[in-house]
PyMOL Python script that loads the backbone (N, CA, C, O; Angstrom):
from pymol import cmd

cmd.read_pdbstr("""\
ATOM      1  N   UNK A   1     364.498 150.329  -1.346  1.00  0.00           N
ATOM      2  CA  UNK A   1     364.829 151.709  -1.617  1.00  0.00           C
ATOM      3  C   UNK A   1     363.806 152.647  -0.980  1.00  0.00           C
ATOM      4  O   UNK A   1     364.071 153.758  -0.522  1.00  0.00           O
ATOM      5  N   UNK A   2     362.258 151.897  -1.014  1.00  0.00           N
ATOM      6  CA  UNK A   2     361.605 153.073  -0.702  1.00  0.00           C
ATOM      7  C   UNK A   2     361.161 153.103   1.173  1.00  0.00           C
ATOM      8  O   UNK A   2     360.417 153.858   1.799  1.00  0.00           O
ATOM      9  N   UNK A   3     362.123 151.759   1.675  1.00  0.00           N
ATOM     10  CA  UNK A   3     362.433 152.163   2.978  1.00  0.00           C
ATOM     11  C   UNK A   3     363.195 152.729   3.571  1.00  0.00           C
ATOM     12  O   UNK A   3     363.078 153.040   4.756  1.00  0.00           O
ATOM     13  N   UNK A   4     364.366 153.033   2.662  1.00  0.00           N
ATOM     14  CA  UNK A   4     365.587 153.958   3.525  1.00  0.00           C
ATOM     15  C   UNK A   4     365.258 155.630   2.647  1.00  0.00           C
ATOM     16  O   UNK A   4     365.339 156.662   3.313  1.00  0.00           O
ATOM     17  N   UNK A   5     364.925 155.681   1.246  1.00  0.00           N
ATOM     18  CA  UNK A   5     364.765 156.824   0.977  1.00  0.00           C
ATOM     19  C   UNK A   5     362.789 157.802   1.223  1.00  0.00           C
ATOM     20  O   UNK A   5     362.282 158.887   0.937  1.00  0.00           O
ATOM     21  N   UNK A   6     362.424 156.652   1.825  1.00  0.00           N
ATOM     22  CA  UNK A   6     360.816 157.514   1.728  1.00  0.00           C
ATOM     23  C   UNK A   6     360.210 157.760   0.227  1.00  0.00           C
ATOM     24  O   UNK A   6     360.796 157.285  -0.745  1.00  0.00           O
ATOM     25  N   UNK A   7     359.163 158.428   0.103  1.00  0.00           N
ATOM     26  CA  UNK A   7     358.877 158.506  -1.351  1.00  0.00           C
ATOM     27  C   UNK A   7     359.594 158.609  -2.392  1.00  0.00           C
ATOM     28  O   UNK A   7     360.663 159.215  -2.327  1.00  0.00           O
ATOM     29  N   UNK A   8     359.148 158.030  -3.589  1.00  0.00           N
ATOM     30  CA  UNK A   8     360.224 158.409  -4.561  1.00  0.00           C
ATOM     31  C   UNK A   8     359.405 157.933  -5.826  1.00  0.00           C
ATOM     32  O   UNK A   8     358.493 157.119  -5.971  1.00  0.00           O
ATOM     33  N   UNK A   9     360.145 158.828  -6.747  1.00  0.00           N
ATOM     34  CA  UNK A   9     359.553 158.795  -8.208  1.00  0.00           C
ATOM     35  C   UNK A   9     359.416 157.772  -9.037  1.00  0.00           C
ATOM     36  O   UNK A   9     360.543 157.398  -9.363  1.00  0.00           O
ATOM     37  N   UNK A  10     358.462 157.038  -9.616  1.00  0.00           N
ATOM     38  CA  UNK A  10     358.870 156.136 -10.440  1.00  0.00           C
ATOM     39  C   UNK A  10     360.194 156.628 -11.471  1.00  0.00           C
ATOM     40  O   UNK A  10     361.097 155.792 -11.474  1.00  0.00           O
ATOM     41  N   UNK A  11     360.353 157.386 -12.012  1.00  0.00           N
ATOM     42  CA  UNK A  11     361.348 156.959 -12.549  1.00  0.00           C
ATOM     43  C   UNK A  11     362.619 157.187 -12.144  1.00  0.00           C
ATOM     44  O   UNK A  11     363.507 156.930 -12.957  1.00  0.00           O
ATOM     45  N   UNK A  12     362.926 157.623 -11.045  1.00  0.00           N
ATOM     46  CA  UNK A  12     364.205 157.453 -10.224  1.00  0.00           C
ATOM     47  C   UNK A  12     364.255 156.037  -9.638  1.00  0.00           C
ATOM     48  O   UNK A  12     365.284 155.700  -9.053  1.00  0.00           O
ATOM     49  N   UNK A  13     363.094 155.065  -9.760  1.00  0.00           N
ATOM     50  CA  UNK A  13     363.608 154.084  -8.616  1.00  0.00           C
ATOM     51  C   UNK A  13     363.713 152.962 -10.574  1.00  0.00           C
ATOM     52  O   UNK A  13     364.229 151.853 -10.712  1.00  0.00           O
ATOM     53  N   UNK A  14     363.238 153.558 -11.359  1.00  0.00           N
ATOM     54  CA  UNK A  14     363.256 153.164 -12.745  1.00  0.00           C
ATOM     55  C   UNK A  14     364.565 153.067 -13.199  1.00  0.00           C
ATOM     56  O   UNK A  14     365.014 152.041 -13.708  1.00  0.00           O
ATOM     57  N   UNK A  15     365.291 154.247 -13.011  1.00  0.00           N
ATOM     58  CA  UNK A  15     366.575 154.189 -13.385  1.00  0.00           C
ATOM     59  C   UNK A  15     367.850 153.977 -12.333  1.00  0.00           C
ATOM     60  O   UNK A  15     369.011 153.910 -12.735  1.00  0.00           O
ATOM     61  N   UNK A  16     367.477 153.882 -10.949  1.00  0.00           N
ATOM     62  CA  UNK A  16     368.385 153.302  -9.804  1.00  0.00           C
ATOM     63  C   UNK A  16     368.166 151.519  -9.991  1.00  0.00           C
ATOM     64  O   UNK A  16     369.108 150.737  -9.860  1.00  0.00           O
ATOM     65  N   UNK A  17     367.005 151.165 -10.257  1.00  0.00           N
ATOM     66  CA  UNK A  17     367.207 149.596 -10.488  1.00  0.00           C
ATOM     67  C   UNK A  17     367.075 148.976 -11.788  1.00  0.00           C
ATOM     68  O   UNK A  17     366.691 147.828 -12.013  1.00  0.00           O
ATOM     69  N   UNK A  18     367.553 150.153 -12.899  1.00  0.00           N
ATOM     70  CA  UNK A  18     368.069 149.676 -14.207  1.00  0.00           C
ATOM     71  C   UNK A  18     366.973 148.783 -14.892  1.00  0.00           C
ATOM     72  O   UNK A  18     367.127 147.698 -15.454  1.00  0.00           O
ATOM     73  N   UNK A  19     365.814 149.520 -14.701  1.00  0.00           N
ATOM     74  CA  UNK A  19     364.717 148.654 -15.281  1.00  0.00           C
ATOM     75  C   UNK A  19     363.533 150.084 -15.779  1.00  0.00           C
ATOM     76  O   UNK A  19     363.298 151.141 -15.194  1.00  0.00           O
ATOM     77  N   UNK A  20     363.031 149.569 -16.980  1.00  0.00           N
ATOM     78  CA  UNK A  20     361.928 150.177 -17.949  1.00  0.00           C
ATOM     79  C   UNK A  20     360.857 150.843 -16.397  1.00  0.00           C
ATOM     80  O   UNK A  20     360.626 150.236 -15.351  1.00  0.00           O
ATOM     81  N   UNK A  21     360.461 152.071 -16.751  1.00  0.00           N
ATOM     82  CA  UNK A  21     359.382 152.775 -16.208  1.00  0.00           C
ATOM     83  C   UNK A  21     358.387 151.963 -16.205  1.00  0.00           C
ATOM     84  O   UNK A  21     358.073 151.601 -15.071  1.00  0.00           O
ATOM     85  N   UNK A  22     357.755 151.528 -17.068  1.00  0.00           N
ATOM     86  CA  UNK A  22     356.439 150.866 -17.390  1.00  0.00           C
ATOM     87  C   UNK A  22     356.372 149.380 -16.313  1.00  0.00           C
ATOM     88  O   UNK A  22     355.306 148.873 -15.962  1.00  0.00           O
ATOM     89  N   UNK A  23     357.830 148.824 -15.888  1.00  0.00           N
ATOM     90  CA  UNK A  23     357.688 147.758 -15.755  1.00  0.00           C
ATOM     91  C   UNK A  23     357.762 148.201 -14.091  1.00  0.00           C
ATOM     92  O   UNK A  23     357.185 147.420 -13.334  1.00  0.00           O
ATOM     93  N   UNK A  24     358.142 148.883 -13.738  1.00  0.00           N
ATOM     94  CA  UNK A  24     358.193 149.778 -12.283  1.00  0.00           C
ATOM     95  C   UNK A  24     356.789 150.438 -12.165  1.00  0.00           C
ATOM     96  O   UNK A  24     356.055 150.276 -11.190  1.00  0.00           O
ATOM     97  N   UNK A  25     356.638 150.817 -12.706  1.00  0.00           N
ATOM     98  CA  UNK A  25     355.001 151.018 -12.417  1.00  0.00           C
ATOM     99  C   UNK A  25     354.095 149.630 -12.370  1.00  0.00           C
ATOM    100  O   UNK A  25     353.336 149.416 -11.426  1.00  0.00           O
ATOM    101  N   UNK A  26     354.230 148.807 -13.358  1.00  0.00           N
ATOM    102  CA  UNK A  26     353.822 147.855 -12.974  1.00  0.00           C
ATOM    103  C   UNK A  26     353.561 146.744 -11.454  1.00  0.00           C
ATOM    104  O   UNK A  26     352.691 146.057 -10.920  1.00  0.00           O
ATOM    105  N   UNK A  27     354.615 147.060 -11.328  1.00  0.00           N
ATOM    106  CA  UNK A  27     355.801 146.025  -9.960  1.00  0.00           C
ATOM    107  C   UNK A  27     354.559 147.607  -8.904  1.00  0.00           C
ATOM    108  O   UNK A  27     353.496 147.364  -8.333  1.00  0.00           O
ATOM    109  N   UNK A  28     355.002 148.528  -8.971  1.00  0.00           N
ATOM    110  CA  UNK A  28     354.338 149.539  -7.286  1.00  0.00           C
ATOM    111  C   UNK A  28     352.920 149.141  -7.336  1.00  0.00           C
ATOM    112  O   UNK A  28     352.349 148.871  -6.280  1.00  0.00           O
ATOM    113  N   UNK A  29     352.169 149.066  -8.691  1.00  0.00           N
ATOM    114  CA  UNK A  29     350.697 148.753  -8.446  1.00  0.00           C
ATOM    115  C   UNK A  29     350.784 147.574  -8.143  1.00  0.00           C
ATOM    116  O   UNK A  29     349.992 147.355  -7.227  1.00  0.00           O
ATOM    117  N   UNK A  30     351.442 146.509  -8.484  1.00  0.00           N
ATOM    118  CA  UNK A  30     351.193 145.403  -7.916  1.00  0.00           C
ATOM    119  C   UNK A  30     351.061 145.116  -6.274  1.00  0.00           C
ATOM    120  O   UNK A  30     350.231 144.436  -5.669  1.00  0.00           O
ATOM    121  N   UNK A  31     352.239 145.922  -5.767  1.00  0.00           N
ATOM    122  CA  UNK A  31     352.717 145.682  -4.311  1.00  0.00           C
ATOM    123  C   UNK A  31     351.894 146.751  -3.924  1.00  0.00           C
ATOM    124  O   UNK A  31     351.616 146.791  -2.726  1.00  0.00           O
ATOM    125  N   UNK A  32     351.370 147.758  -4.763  1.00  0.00           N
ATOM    126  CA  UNK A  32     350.283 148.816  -3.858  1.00  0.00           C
ATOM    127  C   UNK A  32     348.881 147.479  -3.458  1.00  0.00           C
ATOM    128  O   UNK A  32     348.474 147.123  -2.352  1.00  0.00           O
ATOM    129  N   UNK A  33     348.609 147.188  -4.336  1.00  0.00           N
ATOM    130  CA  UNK A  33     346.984 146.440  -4.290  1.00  0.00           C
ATOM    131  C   UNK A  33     347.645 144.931  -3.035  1.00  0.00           C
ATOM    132  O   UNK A  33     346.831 144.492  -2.223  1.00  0.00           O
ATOM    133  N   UNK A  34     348.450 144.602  -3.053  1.00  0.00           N
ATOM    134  CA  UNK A  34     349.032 144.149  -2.339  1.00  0.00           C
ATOM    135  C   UNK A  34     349.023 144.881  -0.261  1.00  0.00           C
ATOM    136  O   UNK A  34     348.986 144.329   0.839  1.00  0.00           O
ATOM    137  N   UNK A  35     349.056 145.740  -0.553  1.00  0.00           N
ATOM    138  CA  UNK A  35     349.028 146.713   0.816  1.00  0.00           C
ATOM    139  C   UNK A  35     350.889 147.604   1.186  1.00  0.00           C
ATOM    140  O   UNK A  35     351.175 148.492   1.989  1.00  0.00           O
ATOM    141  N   UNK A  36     351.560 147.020   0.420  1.00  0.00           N
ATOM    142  CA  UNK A  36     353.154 146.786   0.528  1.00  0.00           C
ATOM    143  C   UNK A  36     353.429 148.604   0.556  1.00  0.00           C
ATOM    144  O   UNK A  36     353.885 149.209   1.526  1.00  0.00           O
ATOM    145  N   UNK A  37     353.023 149.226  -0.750  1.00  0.00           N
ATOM    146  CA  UNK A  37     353.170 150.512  -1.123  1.00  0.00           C
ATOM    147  C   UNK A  37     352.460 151.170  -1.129  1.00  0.00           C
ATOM    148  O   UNK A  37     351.467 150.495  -0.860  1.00  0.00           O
ATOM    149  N   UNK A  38     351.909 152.935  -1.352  1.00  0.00           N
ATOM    150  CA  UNK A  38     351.093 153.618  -1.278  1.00  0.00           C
ATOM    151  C   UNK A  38     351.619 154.491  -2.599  1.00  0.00           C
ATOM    152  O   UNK A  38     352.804 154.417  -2.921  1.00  0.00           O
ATOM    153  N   UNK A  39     350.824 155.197  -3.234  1.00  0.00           N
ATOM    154  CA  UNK A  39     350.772 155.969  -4.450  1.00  0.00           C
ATOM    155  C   UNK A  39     350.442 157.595  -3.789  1.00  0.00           C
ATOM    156  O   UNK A  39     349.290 157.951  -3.543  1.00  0.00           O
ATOM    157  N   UNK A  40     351.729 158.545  -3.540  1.00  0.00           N
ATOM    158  CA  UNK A  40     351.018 159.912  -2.777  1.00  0.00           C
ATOM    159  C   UNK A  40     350.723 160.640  -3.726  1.00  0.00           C
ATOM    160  O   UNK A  40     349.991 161.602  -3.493  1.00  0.00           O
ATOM    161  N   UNK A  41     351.128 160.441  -4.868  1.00  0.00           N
ATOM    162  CA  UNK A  41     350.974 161.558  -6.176  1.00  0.00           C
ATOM    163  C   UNK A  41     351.774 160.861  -7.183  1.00  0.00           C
ATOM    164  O   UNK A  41     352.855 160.283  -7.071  1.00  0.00           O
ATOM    165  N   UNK A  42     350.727 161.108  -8.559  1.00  0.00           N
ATOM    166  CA  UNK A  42     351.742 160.743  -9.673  1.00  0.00           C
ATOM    167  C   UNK A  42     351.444 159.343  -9.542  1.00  0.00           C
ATOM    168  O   UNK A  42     350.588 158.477  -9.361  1.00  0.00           O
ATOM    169  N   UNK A  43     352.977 159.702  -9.793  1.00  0.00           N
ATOM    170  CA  UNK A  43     353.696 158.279 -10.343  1.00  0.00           C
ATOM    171  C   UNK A  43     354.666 158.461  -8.712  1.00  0.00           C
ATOM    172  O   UNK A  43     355.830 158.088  -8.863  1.00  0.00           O
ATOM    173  N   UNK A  44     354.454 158.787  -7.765  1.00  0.00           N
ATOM    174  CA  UNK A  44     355.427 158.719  -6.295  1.00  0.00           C
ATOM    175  C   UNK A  44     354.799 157.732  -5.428  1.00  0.00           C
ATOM    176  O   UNK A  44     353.573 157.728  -5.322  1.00  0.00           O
ATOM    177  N   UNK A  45     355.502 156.916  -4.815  1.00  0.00           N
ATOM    178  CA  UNK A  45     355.191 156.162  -4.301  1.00  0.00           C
ATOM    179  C   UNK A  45     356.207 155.977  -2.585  1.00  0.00           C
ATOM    180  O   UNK A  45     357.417 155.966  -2.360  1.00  0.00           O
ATOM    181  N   UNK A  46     355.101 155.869  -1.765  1.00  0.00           N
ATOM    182  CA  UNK A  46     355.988 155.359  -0.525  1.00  0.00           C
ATOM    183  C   UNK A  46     355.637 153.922  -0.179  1.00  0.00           C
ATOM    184  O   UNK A  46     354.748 153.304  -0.765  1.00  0.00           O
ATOM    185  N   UNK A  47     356.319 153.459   0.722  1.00  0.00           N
ATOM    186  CA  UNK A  47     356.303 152.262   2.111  1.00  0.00           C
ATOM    187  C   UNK A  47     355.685 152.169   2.586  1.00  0.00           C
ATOM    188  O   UNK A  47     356.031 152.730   3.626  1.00  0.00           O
ATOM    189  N   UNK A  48     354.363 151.646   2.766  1.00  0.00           N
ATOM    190  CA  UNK A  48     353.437 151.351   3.708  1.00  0.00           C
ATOM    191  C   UNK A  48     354.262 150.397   5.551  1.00  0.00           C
ATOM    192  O   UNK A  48     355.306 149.785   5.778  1.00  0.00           O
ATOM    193  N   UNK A  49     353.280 150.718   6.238  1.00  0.00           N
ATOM    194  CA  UNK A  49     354.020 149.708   7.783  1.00  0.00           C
ATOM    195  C   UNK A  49     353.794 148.599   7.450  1.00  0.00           C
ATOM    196  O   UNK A  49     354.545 147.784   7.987  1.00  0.00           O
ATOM    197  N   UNK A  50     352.626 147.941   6.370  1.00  0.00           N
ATOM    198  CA  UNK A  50     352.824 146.538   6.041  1.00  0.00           C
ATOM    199  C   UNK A  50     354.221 146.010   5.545  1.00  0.00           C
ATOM    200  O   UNK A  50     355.014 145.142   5.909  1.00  0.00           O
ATOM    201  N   UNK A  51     354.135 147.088   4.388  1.00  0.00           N
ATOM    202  CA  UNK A  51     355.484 146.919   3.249  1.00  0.00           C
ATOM    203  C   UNK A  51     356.805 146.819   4.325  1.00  0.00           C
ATOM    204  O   UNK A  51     357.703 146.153   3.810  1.00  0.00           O
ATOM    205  N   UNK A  52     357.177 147.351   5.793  1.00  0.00           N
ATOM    206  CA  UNK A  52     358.084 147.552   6.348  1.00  0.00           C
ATOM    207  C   UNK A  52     357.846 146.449   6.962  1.00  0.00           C
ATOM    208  O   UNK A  52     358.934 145.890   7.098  1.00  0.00           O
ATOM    209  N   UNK A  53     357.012 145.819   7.414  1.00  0.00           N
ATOM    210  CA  UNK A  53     356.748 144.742   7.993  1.00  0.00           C
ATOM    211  C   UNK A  53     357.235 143.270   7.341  1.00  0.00           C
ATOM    212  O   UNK A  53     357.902 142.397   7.897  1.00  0.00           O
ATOM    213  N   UNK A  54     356.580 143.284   5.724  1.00  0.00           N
ATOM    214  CA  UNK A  54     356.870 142.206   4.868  1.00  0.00           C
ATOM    215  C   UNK A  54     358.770 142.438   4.529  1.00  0.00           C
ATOM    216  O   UNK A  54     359.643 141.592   4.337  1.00  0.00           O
ATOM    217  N   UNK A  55     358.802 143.174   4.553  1.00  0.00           N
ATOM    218  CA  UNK A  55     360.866 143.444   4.499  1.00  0.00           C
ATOM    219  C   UNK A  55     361.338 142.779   5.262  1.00  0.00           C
ATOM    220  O   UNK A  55     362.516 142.507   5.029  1.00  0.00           O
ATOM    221  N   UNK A  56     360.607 142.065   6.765  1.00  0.00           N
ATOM    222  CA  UNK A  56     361.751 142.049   7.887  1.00  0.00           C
ATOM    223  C   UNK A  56     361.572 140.725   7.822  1.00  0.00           C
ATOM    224  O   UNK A  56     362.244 140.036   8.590  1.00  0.00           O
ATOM    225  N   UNK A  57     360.432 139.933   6.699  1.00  0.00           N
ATOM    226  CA  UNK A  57     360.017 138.673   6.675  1.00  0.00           C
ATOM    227  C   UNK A  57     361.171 137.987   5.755  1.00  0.00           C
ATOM    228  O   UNK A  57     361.788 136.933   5.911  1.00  0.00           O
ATOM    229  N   UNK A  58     361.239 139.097   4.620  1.00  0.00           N
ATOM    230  CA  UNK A  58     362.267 138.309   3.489  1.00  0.00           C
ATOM    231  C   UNK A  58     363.732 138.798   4.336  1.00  0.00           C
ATOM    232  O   UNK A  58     364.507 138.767   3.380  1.00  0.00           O
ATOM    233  N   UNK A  59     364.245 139.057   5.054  1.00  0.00           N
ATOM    234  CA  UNK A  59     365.431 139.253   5.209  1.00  0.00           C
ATOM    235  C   UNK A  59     365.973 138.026   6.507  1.00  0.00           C
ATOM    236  O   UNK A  59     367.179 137.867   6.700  1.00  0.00           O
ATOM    237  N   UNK A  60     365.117 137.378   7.168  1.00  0.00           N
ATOM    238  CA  UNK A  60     364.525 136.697   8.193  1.00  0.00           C
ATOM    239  C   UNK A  60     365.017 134.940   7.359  1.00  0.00           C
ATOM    240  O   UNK A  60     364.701 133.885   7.911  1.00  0.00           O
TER     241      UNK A  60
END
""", "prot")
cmd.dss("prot")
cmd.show_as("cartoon", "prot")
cmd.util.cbc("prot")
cmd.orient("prot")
Protein backbone atom coordinates (compact mmCIF):
# COMPACT_ATOMS: atom_id res chain seq x y z
CA UNK A 1 0.00 0.00 0.00
CA UNK A 2 2.63 2.29 0.96
CA UNK A 3 4.21 1.72 -2.53
CA UNK A 4 1.47 2.66 -4.78
CA UNK A 5 -0.10 5.26 -2.30
CA UNK A 6 3.22 7.07 -0.77
CA UNK A 7 2.81 8.11 2.83
CA UNK A 8 0.07 7.21 4.77
CA UNK A 9 -1.46 7.25 8.17
CA UNK A 10 -1.31 4.59 10.50
CA UNK A 11 -4.64 4.41 10.87
CA UNK A 12 -5.81 4.44 7.34
CA UNK A 13 -3.47 1.62 6.44
CA UNK A 14 -5.12 0.26 10.11
CA UNK A 15 -8.39 0.26 8.78
CA UNK A 16 -7.65 -0.57 4.83
CA UNK A 17 -5.97 -3.89 6.17
CA UNK A 18 -8.66 -4.56 8.79
CA UNK A 19 -6.27 -4.79 11.57
CA UNK A 20 -5.95 -2.96 15.28
CA UNK A 21 -3.78 0.44 15.14
CA UNK A 22 -1.51 -0.76 17.80
CA UNK A 23 -0.69 -3.83 15.85
CA UNK A 24 0.15 -1.55 12.61
CA UNK A 25 2.23 0.47 14.44
CA UNK A 26 3.82 -2.31 15.65
CA UNK A 27 4.41 -4.17 12.11
CA UNK A 28 5.93 -0.05 10.57
CA UNK A 29 8.43 0.01 13.56
CA UNK A 30 9.33 -3.24 12.96
CA UNK A 31 9.96 -2.88 9.10
CA UNK A 32 11.19 0.82 9.96
CA UNK A 33 14.28 -0.62 12.21
CA UNK A 34 14.38 -3.08 9.53
CA UNK A 35 15.30 -0.20 6.82
CA UNK A 36 11.86 -1.27 4.79
CA UNK A 37 9.85 2.05 6.03
CA UNK A 38 10.48 5.54 7.21
CA UNK A 39 8.34 7.43 9.95
CA UNK A 40 7.85 11.35 8.30
CA UNK A 41 5.58 12.46 11.10
CA UNK A 42 3.35 10.99 13.63
CA UNK A 43 2.19 8.03 13.19
CA UNK A 44 2.85 8.55 8.85
CA UNK A 45 4.86 6.45 7.39
CA UNK A 46 6.48 6.00 3.83
CA UNK A 47 8.57 3.33 1.56
CA UNK A 48 11.96 3.45 1.83
CA UNK A 49 14.16 2.29 -1.84
CA UNK A 50 15.13 -0.65 0.37
CA UNK A 51 11.42 -1.39 1.23
CA UNK A 52 10.83 -1.05 -2.81
CA UNK A 53 13.60 -3.14 -3.36
CA UNK A 54 12.60 -6.03 -0.73
CA UNK A 55 8.87 -5.97 -2.66
CA UNK A 56 10.40 -7.06 -5.93
CA UNK A 57 12.14 -9.98 -3.86
CA UNK A 58 8.77 -11.38 -2.42
CA UNK A 59 6.90 -11.08 -5.63
CA UNK A 60 9.97 -12.86 -7.54
Amino acid sequence: MLDERGAVEVGTLAATLDEHPVTVTQVCYDLQSDGHVQQVSGGVYTITEDGRQYLTTLSE
